[in-house]
N, C-alpha and C positions, 0 to 999 in steps of 0.2 A: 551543441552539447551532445556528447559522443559517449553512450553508457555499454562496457562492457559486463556484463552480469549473466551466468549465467543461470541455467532453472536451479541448479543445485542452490546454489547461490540463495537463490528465495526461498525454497522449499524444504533446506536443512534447519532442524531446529536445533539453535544453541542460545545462547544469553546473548541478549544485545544486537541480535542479528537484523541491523537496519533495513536492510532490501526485504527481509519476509516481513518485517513493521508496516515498512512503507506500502509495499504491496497488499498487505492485505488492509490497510484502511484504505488508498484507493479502490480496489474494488468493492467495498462497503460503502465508501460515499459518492462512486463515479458507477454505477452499477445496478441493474436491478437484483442482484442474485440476496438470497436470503441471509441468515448470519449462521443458517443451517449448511447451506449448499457451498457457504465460504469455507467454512469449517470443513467440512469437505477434502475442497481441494487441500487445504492446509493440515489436514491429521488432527484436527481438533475438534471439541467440542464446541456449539454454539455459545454458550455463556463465555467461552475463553476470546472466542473473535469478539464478542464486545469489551472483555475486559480490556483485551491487548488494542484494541481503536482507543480506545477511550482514553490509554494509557500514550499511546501516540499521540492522542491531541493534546494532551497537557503538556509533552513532551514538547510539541510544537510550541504552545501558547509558551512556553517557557526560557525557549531556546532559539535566538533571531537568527541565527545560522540556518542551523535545520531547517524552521520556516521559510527560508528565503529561497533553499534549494526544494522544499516541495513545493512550494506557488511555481519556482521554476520549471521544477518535471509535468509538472499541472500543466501549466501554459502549453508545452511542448506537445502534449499526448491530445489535448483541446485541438492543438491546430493539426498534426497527426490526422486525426480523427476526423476534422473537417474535410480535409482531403481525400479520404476515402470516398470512393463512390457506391451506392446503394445499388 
């Protein structure tokens, strides 16, 4: 699985914009960084990263599609990650 995206891509805000959704609930639930310091990167307010997580996970709980391709991007970044060496 072969993701082209680029930073714009996550980083511009418009309605609906799945990759900055996506994005910034994994690094809220894969992540130490605060919902200060996500906001941050993201142009936002902390209360907005939790609104917009939170609004992702229902979205999730709701939708078996979506679900299926985040557990998948999960999977991917988990073994990603295992890979790297310290």
């Amino acid at each position: 699985m072969t993701f082209t995206i680029s930073p714009e891509d996550i980083l511009v805000k418009r309605k609906g914009n799945i990759y900055r959704t996506l994005t910034l609930y994994i690094i809220k639930n894969y992540t130490s960084s605060s919902l200060k310091e996500i906001g941050k990167i993201f142009f936002m307010d902390y209360t907005a990263v939790s609104q917009a997580a939170r609004r992702f996970e229902e979205k999730i709980s709701k939708d078996k599609k979506i679900s299926n391709k985040v557990d998948r991007i999960i999977e991917r970044l988990e073994t990603e990650m295992s890979n790297v060496k310290t």
